[in-house]
DOTOR-391909 format. One record per residue: residue in one letter; x, y, z of N, C-alpha, C in turn. Coordinates in steps of 0.05 Angstrom, whole numbers, plus 32768, in hexadecimal, padded with zeros to 4 digits. Example, Ala and Ser with C-alpha at 12.3 -4.5 7.8 and 13.67 -1.06 7.14 Angstrom:
REM DOTOR-391909
<atom rest="A" n_x="8108" n_y="7F8E" n_z="809C" ca_x="80F6" ca_y="7FA6" ca_z="809C" c_x="8108" c_y="7FBE" c_z="809C"/>
<atom rest="S" n_x="8101" n_y="7FD3" n_z="808E" ca_x="8111" ca_y="7FEB" ca_z="808F" c_x="8102" c_y="8001" c_z="809D"/>
***
This chain:
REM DOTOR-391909
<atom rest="X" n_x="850F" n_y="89E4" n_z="98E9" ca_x="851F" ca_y="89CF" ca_z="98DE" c_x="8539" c_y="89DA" c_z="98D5"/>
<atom rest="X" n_x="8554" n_y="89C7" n_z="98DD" ca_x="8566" ca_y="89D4" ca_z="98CF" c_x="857E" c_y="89CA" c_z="98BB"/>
<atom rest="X" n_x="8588" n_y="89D0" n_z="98AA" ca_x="8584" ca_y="89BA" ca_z="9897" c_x="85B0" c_y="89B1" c_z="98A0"/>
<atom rest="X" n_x="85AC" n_y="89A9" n_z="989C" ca_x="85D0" ca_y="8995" ca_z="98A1" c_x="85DC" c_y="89A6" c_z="9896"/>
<atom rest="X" n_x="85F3" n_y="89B6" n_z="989C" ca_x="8608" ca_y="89BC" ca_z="9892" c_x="8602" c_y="89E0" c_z="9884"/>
<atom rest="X" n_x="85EE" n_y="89E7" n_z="988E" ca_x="85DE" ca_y="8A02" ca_z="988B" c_x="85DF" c_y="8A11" c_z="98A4"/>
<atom rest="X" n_x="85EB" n_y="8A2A" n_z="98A7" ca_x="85E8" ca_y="8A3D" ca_z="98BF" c_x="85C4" c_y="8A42" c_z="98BF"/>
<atom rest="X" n_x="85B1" n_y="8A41" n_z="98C8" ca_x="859D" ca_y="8A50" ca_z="98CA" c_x="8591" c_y="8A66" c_z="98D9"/>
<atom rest="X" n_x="858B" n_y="8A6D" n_z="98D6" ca_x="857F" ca_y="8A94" ca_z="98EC" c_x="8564" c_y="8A87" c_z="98FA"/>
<atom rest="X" n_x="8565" n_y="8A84" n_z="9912" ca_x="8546" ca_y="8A81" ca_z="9926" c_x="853D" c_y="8A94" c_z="991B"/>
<atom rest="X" n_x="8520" n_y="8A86" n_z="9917" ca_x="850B" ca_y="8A92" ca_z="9906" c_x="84FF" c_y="8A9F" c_z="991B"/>
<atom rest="X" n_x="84EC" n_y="8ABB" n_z="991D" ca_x="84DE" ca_y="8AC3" ca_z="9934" c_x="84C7" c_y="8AD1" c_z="9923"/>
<atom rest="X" n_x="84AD" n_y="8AC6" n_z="991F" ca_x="849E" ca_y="8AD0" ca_z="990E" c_x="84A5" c_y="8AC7" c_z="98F6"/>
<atom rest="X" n_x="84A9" n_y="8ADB" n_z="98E4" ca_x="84A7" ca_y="8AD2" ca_z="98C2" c_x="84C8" c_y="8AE5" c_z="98BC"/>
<atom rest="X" n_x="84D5" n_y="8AEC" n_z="98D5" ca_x="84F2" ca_y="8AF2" ca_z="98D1" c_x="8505" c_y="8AEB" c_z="98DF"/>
<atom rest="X" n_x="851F" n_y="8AE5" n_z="98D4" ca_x="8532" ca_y="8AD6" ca_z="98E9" c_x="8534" c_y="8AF1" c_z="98FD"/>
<atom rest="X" n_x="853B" n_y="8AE7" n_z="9915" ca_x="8542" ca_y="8AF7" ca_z="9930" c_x="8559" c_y="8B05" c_z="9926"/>
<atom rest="X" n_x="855E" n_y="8B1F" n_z="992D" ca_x="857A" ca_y="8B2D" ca_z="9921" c_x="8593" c_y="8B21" c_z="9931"/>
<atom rest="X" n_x="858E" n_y="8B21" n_z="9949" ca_x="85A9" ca_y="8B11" ca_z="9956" c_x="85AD" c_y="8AFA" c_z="9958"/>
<atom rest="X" n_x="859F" n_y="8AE2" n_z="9947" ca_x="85AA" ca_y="8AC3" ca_z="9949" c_x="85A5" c_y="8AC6" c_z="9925"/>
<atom rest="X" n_x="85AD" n_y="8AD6" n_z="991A" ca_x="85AE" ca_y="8AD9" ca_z="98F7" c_x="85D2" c_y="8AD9" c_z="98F9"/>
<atom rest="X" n_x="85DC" n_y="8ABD" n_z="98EF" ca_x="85F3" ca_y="8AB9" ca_z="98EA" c_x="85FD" c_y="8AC5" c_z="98CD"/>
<atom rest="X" n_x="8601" n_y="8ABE" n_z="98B9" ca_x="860B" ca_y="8ACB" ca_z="98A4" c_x="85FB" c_y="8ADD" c_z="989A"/>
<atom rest="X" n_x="85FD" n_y="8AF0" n_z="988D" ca_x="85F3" ca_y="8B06" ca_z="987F" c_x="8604" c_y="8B0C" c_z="986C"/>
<atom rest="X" n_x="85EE" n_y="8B1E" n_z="985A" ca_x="8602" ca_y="8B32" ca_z="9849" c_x="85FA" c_y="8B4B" c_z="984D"/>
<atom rest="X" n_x="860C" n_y="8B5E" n_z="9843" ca_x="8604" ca_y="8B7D" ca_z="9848" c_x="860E" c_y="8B87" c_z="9829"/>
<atom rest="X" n_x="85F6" n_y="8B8F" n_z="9827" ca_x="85F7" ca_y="8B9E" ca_z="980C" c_x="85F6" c_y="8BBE" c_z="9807"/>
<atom rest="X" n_x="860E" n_y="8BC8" n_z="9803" ca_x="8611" ca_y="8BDE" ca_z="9808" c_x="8622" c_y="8BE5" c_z="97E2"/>
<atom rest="X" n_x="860E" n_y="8C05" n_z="97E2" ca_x="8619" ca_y="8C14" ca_z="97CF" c_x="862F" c_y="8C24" c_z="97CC"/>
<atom rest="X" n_x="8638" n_y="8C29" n_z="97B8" ca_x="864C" ca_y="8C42" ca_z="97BA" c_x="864A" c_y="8C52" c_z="9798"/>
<atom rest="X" n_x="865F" n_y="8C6F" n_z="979C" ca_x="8650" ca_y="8C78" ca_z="9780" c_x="8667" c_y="8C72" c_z="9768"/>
<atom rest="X" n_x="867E" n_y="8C67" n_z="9777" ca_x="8697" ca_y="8C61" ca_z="9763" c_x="869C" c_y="8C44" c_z="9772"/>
<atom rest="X" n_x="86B6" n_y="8C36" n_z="9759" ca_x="86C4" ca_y="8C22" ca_z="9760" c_x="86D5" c_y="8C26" c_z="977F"/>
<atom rest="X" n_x="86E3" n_y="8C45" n_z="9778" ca_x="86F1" ca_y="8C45" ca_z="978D" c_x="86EC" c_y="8C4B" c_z="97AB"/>
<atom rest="X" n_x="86CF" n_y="8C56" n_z="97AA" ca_x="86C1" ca_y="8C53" ca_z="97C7" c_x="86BD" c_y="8C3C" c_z="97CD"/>
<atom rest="X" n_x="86B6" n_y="8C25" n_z="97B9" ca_x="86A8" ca_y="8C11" ca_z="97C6" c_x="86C4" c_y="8C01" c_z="97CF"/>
<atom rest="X" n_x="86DA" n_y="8C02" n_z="97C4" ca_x="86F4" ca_y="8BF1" ca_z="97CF" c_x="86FA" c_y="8BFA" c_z="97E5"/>
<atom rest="X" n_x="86F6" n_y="8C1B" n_z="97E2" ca_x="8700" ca_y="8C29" ca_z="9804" c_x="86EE" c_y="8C1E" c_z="9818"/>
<atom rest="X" n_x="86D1" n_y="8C1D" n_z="9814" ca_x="86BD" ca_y="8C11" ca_z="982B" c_x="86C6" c_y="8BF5" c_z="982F"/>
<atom rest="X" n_x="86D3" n_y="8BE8" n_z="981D" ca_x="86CC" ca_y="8BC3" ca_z="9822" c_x="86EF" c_y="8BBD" c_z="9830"/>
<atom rest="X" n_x="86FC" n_y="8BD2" n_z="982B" ca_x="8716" ca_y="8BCF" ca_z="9839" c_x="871E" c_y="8BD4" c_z="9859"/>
<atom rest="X" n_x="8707" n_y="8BF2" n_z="9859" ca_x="86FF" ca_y="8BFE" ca_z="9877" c_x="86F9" c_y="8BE9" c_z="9882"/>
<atom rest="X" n_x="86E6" n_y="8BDF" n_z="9881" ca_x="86CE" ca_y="8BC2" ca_z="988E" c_x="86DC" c_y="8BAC" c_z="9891"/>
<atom rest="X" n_x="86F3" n_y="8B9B" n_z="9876" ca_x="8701" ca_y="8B8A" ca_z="9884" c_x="8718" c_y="8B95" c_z="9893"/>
<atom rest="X" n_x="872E" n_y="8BAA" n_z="9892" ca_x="8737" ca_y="8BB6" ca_z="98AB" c_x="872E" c_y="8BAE" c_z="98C9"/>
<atom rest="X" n_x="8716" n_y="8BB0" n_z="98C3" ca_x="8701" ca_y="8BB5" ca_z="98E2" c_x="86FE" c_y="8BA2" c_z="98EB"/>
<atom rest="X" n_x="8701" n_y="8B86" n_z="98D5" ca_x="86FA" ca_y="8B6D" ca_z="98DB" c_x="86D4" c_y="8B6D" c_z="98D7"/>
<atom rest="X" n_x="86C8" n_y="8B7D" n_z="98D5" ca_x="86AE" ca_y="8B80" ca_z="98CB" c_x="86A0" c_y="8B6E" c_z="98BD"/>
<atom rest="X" n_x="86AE" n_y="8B68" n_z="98A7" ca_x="86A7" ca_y="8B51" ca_z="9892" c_x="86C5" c_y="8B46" c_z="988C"/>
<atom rest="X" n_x="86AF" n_y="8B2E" n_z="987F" ca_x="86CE" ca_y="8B19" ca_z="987B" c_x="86D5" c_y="8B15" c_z="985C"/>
<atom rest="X" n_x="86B9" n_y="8B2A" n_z="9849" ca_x="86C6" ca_y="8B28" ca_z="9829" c_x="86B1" c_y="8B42" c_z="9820"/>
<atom rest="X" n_x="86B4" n_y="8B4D" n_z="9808" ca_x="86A6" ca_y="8B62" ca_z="97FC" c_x="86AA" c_y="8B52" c_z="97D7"/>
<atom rest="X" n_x="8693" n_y="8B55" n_z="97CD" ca_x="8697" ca_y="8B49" ca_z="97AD" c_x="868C" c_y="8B71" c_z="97A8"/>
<atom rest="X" n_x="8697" n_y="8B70" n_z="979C" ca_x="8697" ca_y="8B93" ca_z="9788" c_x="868A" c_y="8B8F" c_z="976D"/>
<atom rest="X" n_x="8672" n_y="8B96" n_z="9763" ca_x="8662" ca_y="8B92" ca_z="974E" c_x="865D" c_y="8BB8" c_z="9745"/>
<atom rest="X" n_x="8667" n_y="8BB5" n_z="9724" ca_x="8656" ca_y="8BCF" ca_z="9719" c_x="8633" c_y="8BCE" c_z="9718"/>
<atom rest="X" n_x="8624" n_y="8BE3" n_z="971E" ca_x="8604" ca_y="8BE1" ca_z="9719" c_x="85FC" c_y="8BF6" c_z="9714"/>
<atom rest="X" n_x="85E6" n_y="8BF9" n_z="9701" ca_x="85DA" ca_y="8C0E" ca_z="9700" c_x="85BF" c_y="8C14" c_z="9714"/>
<atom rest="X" n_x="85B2" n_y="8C20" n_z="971B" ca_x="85A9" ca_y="8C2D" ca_z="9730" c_x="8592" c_y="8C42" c_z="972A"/>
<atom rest="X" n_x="8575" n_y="8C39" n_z="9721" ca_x="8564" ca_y="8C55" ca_z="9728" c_x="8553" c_y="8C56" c_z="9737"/>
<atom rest="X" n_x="8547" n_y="8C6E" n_z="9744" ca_x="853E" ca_y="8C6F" ca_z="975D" c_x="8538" c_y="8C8D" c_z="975E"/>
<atom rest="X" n_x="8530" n_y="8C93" n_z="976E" ca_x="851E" ca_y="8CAB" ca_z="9774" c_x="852D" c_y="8CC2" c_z="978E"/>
<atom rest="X" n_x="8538" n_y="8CD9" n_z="978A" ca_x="854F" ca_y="8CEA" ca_z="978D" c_x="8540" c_y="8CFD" c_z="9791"/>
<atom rest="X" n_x="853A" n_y="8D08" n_z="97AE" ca_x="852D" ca_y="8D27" ca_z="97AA" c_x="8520" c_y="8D2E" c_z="9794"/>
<atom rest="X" n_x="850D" n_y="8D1C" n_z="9790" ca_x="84EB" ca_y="8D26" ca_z="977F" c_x="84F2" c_y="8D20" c_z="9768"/>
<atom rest="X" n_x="850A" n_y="8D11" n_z="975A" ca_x="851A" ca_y="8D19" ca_z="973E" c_x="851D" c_y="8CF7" c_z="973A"/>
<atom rest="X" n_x="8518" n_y="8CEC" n_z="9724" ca_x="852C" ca_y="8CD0" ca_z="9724" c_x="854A" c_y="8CCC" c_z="971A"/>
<atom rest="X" n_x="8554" n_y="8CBE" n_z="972D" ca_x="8574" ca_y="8CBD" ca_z="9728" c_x="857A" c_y="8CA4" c_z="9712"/>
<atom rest="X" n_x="8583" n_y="8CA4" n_z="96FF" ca_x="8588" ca_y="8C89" ca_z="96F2" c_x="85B8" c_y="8C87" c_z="96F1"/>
<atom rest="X" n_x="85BB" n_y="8C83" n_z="96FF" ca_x="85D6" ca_y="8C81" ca_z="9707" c_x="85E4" c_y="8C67" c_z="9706"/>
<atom rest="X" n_x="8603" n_y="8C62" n_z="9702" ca_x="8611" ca_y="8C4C" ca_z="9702" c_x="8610" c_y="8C52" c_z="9723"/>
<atom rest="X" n_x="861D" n_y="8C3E" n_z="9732" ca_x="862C" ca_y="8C3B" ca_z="974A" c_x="863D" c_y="8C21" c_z="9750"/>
<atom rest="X" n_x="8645" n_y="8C12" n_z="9768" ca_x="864F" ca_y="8C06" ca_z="976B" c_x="863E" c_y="8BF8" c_z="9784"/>
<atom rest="X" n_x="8646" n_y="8BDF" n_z="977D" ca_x="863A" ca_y="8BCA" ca_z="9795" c_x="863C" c_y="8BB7" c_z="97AB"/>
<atom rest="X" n_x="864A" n_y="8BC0" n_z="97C2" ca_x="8658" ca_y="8BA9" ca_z="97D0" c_x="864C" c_y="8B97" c_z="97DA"/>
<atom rest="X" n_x="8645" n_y="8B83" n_z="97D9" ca_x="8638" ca_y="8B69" ca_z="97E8" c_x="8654" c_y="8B5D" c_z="97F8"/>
<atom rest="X" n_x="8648" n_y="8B62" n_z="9816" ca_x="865B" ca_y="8B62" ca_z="9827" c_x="864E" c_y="8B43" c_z="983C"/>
<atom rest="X" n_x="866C" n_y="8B2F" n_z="9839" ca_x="8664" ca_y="8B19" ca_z="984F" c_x="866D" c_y="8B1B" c_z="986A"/>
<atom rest="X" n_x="8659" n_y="8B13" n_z="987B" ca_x="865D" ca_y="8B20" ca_z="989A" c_x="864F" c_y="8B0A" c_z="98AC"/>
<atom rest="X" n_x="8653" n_y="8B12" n_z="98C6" ca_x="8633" ca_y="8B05" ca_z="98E1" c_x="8626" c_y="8B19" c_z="98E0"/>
<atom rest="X" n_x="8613" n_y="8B12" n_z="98E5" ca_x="85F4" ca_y="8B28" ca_z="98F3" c_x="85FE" c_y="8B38" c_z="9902"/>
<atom rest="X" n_x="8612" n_y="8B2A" n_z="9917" ca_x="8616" ca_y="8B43" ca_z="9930" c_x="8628" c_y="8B5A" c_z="9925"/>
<atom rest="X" n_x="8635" n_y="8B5E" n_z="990E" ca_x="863D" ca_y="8B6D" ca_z="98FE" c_x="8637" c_y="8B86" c_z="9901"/>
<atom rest="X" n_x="8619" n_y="8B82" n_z="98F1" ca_x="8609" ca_y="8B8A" ca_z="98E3" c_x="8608" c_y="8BB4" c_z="98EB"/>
<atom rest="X" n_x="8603" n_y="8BB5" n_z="9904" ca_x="8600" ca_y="8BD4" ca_z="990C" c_x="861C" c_y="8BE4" c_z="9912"/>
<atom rest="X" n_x="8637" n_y="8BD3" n_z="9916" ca_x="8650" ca_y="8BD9" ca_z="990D" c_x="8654" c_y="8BE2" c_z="98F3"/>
<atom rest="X" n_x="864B" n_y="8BCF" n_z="98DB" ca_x="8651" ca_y="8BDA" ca_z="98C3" c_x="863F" c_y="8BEB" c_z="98B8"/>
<atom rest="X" n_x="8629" n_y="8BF8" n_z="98C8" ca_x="8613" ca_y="8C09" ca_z="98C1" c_x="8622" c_y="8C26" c_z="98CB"/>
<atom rest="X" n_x="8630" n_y="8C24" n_z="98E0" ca_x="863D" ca_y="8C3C" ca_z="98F1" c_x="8656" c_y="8C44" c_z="98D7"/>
<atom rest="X" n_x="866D" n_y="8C2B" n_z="98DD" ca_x="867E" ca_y="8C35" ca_z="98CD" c_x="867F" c_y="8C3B" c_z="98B0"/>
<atom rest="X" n_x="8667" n_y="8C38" n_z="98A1" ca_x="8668" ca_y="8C3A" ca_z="9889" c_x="8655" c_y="8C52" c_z="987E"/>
<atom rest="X" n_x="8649" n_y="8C61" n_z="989A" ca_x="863D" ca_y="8C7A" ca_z="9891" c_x="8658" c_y="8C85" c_z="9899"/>
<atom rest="X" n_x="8662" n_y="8C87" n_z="98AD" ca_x="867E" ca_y="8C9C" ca_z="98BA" c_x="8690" c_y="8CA0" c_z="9895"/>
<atom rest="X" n_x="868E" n_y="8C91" n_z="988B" ca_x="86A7" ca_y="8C93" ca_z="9872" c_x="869C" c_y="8C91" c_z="9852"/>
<atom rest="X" n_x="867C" n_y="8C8F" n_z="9851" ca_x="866D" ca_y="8C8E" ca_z="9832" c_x="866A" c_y="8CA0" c_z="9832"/>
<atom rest="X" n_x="866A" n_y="8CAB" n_z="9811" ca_x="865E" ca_y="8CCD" ca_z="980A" c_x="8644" c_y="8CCD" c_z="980A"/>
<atom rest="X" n_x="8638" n_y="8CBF" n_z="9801" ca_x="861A" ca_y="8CC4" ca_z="97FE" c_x="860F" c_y="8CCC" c_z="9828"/>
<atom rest="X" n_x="85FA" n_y="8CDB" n_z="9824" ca_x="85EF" ca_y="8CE2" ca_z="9834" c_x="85DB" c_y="8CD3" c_z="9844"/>
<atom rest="X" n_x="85D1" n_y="8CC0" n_z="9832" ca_x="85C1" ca_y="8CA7" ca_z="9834" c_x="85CC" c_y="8C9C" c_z="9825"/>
<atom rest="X" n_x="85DA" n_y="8C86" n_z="983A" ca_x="85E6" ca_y="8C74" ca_z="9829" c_x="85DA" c_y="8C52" c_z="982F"/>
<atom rest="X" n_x="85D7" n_y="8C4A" n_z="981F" ca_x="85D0" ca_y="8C25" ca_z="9819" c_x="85DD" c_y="8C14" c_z="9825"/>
<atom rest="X" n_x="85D0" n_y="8C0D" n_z="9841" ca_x="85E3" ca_y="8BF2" ca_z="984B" c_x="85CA" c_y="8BE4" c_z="985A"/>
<atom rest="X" n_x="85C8" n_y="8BCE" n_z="9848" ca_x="85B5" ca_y="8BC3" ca_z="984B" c_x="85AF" c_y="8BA6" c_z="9859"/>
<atom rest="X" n_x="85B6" n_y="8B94" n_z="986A" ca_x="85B1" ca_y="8B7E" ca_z="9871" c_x="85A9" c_y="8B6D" c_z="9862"/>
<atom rest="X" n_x="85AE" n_y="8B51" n_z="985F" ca_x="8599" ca_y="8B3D" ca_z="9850" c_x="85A2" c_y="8B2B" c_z="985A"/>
<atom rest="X" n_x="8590" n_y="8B0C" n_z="9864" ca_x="8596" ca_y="8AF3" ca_z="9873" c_x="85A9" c_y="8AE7" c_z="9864"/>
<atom rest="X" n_x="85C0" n_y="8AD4" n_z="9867" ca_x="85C9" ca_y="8AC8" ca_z="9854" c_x="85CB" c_y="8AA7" c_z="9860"/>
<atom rest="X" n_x="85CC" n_y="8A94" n_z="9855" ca_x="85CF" ca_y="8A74" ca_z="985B" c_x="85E4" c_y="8A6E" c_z="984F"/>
<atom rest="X" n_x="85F9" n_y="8A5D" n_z="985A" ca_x="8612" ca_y="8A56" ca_z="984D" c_x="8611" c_y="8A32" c_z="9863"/>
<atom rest="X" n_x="862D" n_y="8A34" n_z="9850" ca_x="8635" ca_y="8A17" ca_z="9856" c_x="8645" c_y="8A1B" c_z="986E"/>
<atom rest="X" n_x="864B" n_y="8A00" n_z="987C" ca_x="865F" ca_y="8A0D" ca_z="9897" c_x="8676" c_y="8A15" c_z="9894"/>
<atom rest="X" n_x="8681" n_y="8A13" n_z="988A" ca_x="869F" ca_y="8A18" ca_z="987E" c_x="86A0" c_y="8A36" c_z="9878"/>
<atom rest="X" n_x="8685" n_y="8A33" n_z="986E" ca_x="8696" ca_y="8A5C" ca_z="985F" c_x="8685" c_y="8A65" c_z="9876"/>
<atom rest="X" n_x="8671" n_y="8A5F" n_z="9882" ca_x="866B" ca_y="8A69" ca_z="989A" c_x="867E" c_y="8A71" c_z="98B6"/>
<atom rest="X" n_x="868D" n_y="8A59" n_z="98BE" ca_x="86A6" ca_y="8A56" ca_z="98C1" c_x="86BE" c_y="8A69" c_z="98C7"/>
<atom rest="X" n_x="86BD" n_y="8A67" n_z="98A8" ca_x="86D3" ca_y="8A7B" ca_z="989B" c_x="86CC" c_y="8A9A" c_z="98A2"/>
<atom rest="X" n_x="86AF" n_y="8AA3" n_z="989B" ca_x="86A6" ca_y="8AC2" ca_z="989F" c_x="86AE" c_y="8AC8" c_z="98BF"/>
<atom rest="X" n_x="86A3" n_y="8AB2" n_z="98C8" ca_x="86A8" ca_y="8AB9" ca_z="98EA" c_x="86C3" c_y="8ABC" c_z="98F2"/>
<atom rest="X" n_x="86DA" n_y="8AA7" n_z="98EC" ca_x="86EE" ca_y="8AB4" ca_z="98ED" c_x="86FA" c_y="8AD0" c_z="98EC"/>
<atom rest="X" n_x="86EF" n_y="8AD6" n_z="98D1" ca_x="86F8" ca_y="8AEC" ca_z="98CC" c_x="86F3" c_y="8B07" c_z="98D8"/>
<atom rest="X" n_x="86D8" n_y="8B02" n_z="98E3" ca_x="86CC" ca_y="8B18" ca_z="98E9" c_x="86C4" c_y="8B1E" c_z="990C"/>
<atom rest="X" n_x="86D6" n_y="8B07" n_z="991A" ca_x="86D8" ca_y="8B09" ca_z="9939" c_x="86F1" c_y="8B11" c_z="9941"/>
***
Protein backbone atom coordinates (compact mmCIF):
# COMPACT_ATOMS: atom_id res chain seq x y z
CA UNK A 1 0.00 0.00 0.00
CA UNK A 2 1.16 3.38 -0.66
CA UNK A 3 0.16 6.18 1.11
CA UNK A 4 -0.62 9.70 -1.13
CA UNK A 5 1.98 12.07 -1.23
CA UNK A 6 4.81 9.60 0.39
CA UNK A 7 7.86 8.28 -1.75
CA UNK A 8 7.86 4.54 -0.59
CA UNK A 9 10.81 1.76 -1.11
CA UNK A 10 9.24 -1.75 -2.76
CA UNK A 11 9.25 -3.88 0.00
CA UNK A 12 11.09 -7.37 -0.83
CA UNK A 13 10.81 -9.52 2.23
CA UNK A 14 10.87 -7.56 5.49
CA UNK A 15 13.41 -4.92 3.61
CA UNK A 16 12.97 -2.30 1.06
CA UNK A 17 14.90 -3.43 -2.27
CA UNK A 18 18.22 -1.25 -2.30
CA UNK A 19 17.60 0.00 -5.81
CA UNK A 20 13.80 1.22 -5.82
CA UNK A 21 14.77 2.86 -2.02
CA UNK A 22 14.07 6.52 -2.98
CA UNK A 23 15.13 8.81 -0.15
CA UNK A 24 17.60 7.90 2.40
CA UNK A 25 19.79 9.17 4.90
CA UNK A 26 23.45 8.45 5.44
CA UNK A 27 24.72 8.76 8.65
CA UNK A 28 28.17 9.28 8.79
CA UNK A 29 30.75 10.25 11.60
CA UNK A 30 33.61 12.41 11.92
CA UNK A 31 36.14 13.21 14.84
CA UNK A 32 35.88 17.20 14.57
CA UNK A 33 33.43 19.93 13.38
CA UNK A 34 35.81 20.57 10.73
CA UNK A 35 35.96 17.10 9.15
CA UNK A 36 32.48 16.77 9.21
CA UNK A 37 31.94 20.28 7.07
CA UNK A 38 34.87 19.08 4.80
CA UNK A 39 32.93 15.58 4.20
CA UNK A 40 29.35 17.30 3.76
CA UNK A 41 30.96 19.95 1.30
CA UNK A 42 33.02 17.13 -0.69
CA UNK A 43 29.56 15.15 -1.22
CA UNK A 44 27.49 18.22 -2.17
CA UNK A 45 30.42 19.32 -4.66
CA UNK A 46 29.76 15.77 -6.11
CA UNK A 47 26.18 16.45 -6.17
CA UNK A 48 26.06 13.20 -3.82
CA UNK A 49 23.62 14.60 -1.47
CA UNK A 50 21.36 17.40 -1.55
CA UNK A 51 21.79 18.59 2.42
CA UNK A 52 24.08 17.49 5.48
CA UNK A 53 22.56 18.76 9.21
CA UNK A 54 26.04 18.72 11.43
CA UNK A 55 25.19 17.58 15.08
CA UNK A 56 27.86 17.49 18.15
CA UNK A 57 27.64 13.65 19.90
CA UNK A 58 29.20 11.83 22.22
CA UNK A 59 30.15 8.34 21.22
CA UNK A 60 31.16 5.01 23.20
CA UNK A 61 32.02 1.93 21.74
CA UNK A 62 34.59 -0.60 21.78
CA UNK A 63 38.30 0.31 20.11
CA UNK A 64 40.82 -2.45 19.93
CA UNK A 65 39.83 -4.43 23.16
CA UNK A 66 39.70 -0.87 25.09
CA UNK A 67 36.38 1.27 25.38
CA UNK A 68 36.39 4.54 23.65
CA UNK A 69 34.03 7.13 25.34
CA UNK A 70 34.73 10.22 22.79
CA UNK A 71 32.93 13.52 21.47
CA UNK A 72 32.61 13.41 17.58
CA UNK A 73 30.57 14.87 15.00
CA UNK A 74 27.47 13.71 13.06
CA UNK A 75 26.42 14.18 9.57
CA UNK A 76 22.94 13.00 8.64
CA UNK A 77 23.19 13.31 5.03
CA UNK A 78 19.86 13.64 2.50
CA UNK A 79 20.28 11.72 -0.71
CA UNK A 80 18.59 8.66 -3.27
CA UNK A 81 19.48 5.15 -2.64
CA UNK A 82 21.36 5.05 -5.88
CA UNK A 83 23.79 7.38 -4.08
CA UNK A 84 24.45 5.31 -1.62
CA UNK A 85 27.97 3.23 -2.75
CA UNK A 86 29.25 6.70 -4.35
CA UNK A 87 29.18 8.25 -0.99
CA UNK A 88 30.63 5.03 0.65
CA UNK A 89 33.73 5.35 -1.98
CA UNK A 90 34.18 9.05 -1.65
CA UNK A 91 34.01 9.40 1.89
CA UNK A 92 36.53 6.63 2.83
CA UNK A 93 39.11 8.29 -0.04
CA UNK A 94 39.05 11.71 2.34
CA UNK A 95 37.93 10.52 6.34
CA UNK A 96 40.68 10.02 8.93
CA UNK A 97 39.36 7.37 10.74
CA UNK A 98 40.34 3.99 9.36
CA UNK A 99 36.89 2.61 9.81
CA UNK A 100 34.90 5.07 9.23
CA UNK A 101 30.78 5.28 9.82
CA UNK A 102 28.68 5.66 6.77
CA UNK A 103 25.78 4.15 7.38
CA UNK A 104 22.46 3.95 5.23
CA UNK A 105 18.99 4.30 6.70
CA UNK A 106 15.46 4.26 4.65
CA UNK A 107 13.95 7.61 4.73
CA UNK A 108 9.99 8.66 3.69
CA UNK A 109 9.40 12.26 2.79
CA UNK A 110 6.84 14.27 1.24
CA UNK A 111 7.04 14.89 -2.59
CA UNK A 112 8.36 18.10 -2.64
CA UNK A 113 11.45 17.61 -0.55
CA UNK A 114 11.66 14.37 -2.32
CA UNK A 115 11.58 16.33 -5.35
CA UNK A 116 13.89 18.74 -4.25
CA UNK A 117 16.72 15.88 -3.06
CA UNK A 118 16.47 14.46 -6.55
CA UNK A 119 17.12 17.58 -8.11
CA UNK A 120 19.89 18.06 -6.39
CA UNK A 121 21.50 15.05 -6.53
CA UNK A 122 21.08 14.05 -10.53
Amino acid sequence: MVEQGFHKAKVVGSSPAPDTMKTIFVYITAPSRAEARKIAKYLLDKKLIACANIHKIESLYRWKGKMADESEWVLVCKTVGKNYQKIVKETEKIHSYSVPCVIKIPAFSNDKYFKWVEKETC
